[in-house]
C-alpha positions, -999 to +999 in steps of 0.1 A: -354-293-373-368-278-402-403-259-391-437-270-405-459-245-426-489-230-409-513-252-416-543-239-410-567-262-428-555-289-405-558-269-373-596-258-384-601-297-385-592-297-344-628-276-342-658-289-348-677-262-342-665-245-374-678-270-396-715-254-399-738-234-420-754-205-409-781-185-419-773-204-456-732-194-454-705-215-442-700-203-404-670-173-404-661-170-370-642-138-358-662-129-325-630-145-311-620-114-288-652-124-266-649-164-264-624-186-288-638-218-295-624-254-284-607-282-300-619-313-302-594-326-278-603-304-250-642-316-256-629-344-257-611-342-217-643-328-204-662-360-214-635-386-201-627-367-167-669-370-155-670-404-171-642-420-162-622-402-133-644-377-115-640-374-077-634-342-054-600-333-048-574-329-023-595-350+007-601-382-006-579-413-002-597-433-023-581-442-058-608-419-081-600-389-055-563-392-058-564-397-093-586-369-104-562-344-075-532-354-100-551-343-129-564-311-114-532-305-098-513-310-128-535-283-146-521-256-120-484-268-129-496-264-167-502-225-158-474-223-138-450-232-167-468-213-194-469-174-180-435-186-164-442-181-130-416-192-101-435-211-077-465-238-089-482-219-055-485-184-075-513-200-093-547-190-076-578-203-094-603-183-100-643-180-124-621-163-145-601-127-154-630-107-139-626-124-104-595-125-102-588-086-107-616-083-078-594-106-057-564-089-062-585-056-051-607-063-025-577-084-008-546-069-016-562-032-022-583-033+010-552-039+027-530-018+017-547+017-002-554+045+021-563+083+017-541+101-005-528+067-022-533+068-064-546+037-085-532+046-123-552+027-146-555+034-183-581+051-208-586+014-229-593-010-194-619-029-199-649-028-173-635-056-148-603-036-141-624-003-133-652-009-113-633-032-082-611-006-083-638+024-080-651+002-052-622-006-032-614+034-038-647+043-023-638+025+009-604+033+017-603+068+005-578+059-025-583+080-054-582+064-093-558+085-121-568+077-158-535+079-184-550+086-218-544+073-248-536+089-284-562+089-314-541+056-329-552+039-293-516+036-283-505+047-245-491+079-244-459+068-223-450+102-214-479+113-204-484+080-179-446+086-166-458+118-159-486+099-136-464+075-119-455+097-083-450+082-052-486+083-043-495+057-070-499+025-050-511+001-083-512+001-117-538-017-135-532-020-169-546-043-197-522-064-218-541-062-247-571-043-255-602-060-262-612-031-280-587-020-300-557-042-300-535-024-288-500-048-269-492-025-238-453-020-231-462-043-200-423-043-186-417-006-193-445+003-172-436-020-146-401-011-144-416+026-143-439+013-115-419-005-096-392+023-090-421+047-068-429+017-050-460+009-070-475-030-076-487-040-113-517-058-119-521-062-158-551-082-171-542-105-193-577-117-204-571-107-240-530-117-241-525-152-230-538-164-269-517-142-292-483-128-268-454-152-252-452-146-215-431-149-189-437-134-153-406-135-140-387-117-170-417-090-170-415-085-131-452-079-131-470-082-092-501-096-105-514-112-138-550-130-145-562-151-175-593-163-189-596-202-195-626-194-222-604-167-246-577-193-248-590-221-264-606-238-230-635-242-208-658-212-198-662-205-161-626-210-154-595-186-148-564-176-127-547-154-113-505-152-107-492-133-079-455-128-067-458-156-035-445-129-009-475-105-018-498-136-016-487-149+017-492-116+027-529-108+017-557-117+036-582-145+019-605-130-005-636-157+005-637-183+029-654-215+037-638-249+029-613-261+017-588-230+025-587-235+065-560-252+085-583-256+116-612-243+128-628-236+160-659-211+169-634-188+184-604-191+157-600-203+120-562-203+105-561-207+071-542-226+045-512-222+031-508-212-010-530-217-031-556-231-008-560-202+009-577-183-018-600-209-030-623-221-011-651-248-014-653-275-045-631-261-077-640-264-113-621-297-115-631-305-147-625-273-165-591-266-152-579-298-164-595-288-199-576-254-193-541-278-193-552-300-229-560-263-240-524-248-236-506-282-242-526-278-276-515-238-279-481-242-272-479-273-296-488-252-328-470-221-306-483-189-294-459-171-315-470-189-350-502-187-341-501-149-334-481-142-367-510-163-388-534-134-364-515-104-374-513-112-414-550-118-412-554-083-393-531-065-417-551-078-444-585-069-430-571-035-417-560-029-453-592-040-472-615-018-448-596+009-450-603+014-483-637+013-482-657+047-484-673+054-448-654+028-428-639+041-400-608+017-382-602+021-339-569+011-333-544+018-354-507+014-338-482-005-349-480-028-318-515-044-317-529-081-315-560-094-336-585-074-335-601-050-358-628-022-345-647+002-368-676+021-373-693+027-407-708+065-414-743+046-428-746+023-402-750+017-363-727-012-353-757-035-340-771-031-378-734-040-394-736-074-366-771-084-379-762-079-416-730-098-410-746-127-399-769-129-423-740-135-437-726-166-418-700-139-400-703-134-363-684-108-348-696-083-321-712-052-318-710-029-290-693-009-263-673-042-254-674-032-221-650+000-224-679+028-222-650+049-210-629+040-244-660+045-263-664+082-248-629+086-257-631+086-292-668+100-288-689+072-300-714+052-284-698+019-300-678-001-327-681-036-343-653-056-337-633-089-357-613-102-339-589-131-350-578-167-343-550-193-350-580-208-375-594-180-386-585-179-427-580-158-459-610-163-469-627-150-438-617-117-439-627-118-477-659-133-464-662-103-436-653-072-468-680-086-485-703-083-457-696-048-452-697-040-484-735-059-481-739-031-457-729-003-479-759-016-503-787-020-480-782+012-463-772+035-490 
C-alpha cells in the first residue's frame, strides 16, 4: 500500500474549533502543550452517548446499562492496546495525569517508602510529579534526589546513573517536557532503575500525542495519560500499572463501586480495575477518549509527530535568528514545543501581543518553577505544536514576535 500525503488541510477540517477569527486574524492555535483541541467526531460521541445511550455502568441489567458498560468498557480496551499494556485490568481510570501520579504515591509510596529510601525525580518534572512526592516524603521519612539537566534541557545520563543507588526506591520521570520538549531515554532509565531494585513511574501527560508506546517493550512500573492533551475530553485520564504491583497496593479512595462486600466491621474490595475507582466514572468522556485514539492512530502517531517536528524545526530556526529571542530546549531529541524569552519583553506581554494577533500560545512558569529557577528566569512563552497546526502558523507566530520587537523597542 502506497502511504497517503500528510494532509493537513483535510485533518484541520476534523476541528471546528479552528475555523474562527479572533481579535480580527484567523485563529492560530499553538497553546497545544496545555489542552489540544477535539475533532468533530469525538464532539460528536459525547452528544450521542447522553442522547441516545446513557445509563450507569457495571450494575444495571437493563438494556441502556449494559449497552453503555460495553461502550465504557470498550474505551479501557482502547487504552490497553494503544500504550501496549498486557492485561486490559492495568488500565485504572483516573481525572487525569495529575491524579493518577498522586495515586501511584499516596498508594503505592505510602506503602512501600521508608526512612532512608530515595525518590529520583528530575530537574524538568512538572508540578504534579513533585509535590505528591514531597508529601508522601514528608510522611514516611523518604527523602526526594533531583538529577539535573544541561543548558540544552537534555538529562545528563551520567550524572542520574550516578543517582541511581540502592536507596532509590522510584523514579519519577517525565516523558516529555511540557516545558521544553525534551523525549526522556524512558527505557534506559528504566533498565538503569530496574537493576537497584527501583519502580518507574514516568508521566506521560505530554507523550501519549507525539511518541509510539509500548509498556511492555519499555518495562516501565507505572505510566499516566491525559484524555484532554490527546485530542479527547477534559476531566478524564489513566493510569497503567504492572498488574502484580496493582494487586498489591492498597485502594487509593473508597466508596462504591470498588467493594466486594461490606459490612460495619469488614469491607473487601474489588478485584482490578474496580478497586481503584470508586463511585460513578466519567462514562461519557472515556468513551470520547477511545473515538480520540481510534482517530490518532488512524492518521498515526508517528506521521503526526513527524508533521510536529518539521513545524518545530522551522519555528526553532526562524526565532533563532531573530535579535533578542532567547530558545529553552534545544536537544536534538525533543517533541513539539518551542519555549523562549525575548530580552525586550516579559513573556505575559509576548502572549497578549500574540493574540492580538489571532495566536494563542502560553505564557508562564508552566508549572516547572523548579525548571524555571534552573535556567534562572521567572518564565518563558511557549508554542507548542499539533498534527493540524500548519506552515503558515509558525509564519503567523514570527510575525507576531517580530510585532513585539516594534511595540517594545
Amino acid at each position: 500500500m502506497v502511504a497517503t500525503a500528510y494532509d493537513v488541510a483535510k485533518i484541520r477540517q476534523d476541528f471546528p474549533i479552528l475555523d474562527q477569527i479572533v481579535n480580527g486574524k484567523p485563529l492560530c492555535y499553538l497553546d497545544n502543550a496545555a489542552s489540544t483541541q477535539r475533532p468533530s467526531v469525538v464532539i460528536d460521541s459525547l452528544t450521542d452517548y447522553y442522547r441516545n445511550h446513557h445509563s450507569n455502568v457495571h450494575r444495571g441489567v437493563h438494556t441502556l446499562s449494559q449497552r453503555a458498560t460495553d461502550m465504557f468498557d470498550a474505551s479501557r480496551r482502547r487504552i490497553q492496546t494503544f500504550l501496549g499494556a498486557e492485561h486490559e485490568s492495568e488500565i485504572i481510570f483516573t481525572k487525569g495525569s495529575t491524579e493518577a501520579i498522586n495515586l501511584v504515591a499516596h498508594s503505592w509510596g505510602r506503602s512501600n517508602l521508608k526512612p532512608g529510601d530515595q525518590i529520583l525525580l528530575t530537574q524538568m518534572e512538572h508540578h504534579a510529579n513533585i509535590v505528591p512526592w514531597q508529601v508522601v516524603a514528608q510522611e514516611t521519612g523518604a527523602e526526594i534526589i533531583v538529577a539535573p539537566i544541561d543548558d540544552s534541557g537534555a538529562l545528563i545520563l551520567e550524572e542520574y546513573e550516578k543517582l541511581l543507588t540502592e536507596r532509590v526506591k522510584l523514579c519519577g520521570v517525565v516523558h516529555v517536557s511540557n516545558s521544553l520538549g525534551t523525549v526522556n531515554p524512558i527505557k534506559w532509565i528504566t533498565d538503569k532503575a530496574h537493576k537497584v531494585g527501583a519502580k518507574v513511574l514516568v508521566d506521560g501527560a505530554q507523550a501519549t500525542a507525539h511518541v509510539e508506546l509500548d509498556m511492555m517493550e519499555l518495562g516501565v512500573d507505572f505510566y499516566t495519560l491525559a484524555s484532554h492533551k490527546i485530542y479527547g475530553p477534559t476531566g478524564l485520564g489513566a493510569l497503567y500499572g504492572r498488574r502484580e504491583l496493582l494487586e498489591a497496593m492498597p485502594p487509593y479512595q473508597t466508596g462504591g463501586g470498588m467493594i466486594r462486600s461490606v459490612t460495619f466491621e469488614k469491607t473487601t474490595y474489588a478485584d482490578l480495575p474496580e478497586k481503584f475507582e470508586p463511585g460513578t466514572p466519567n462514562i461519557a468522556d472515556a468513551i470520547g477518549l477511545k473515538i480520540a485514539l481510534d482517530y490518532l492512530s488512524e492518521i498515526g502517531v508517528k506521521r503526526a509527530a513527524e508533521h510536529e517536528h518539521h513545524l518545530t524545526n522551522r519555528a526553532m530556526a526562524q526565532l533563532g535568528e531573530i535579535e533578542g529571542v532567547n530558545l529553552y530546549g534545544t536537544c536534538p531529541d525533543k517533541a513539539g514545543i518551542v519555549s523562549f524569552t525575548m530580552d525586550c519583553a516579559h513573556p505575559h506581554d509576548i502572549g497578549q501581543i500574540l493574540d492580538s494577533e489571532g495566536v494563542a500560545i502560553r505564557a508562564g512558569h508552566h508549572c516547572c518553577q523548579p525548571l524555571m529557577k534552573r535556567f534562572g528566569i521567572p518564565a518563558t512563552a511557549r508554542a507548542s505544536f499539533a498534527l493540524y497546526n500548519t506552515d503558515e502558523e509558525v509564519d503567523a507566530l514570527v510575525r507576531g514576535i517580530q510585532k513585539v520587537k516594534e511595540v517594545f523597542e
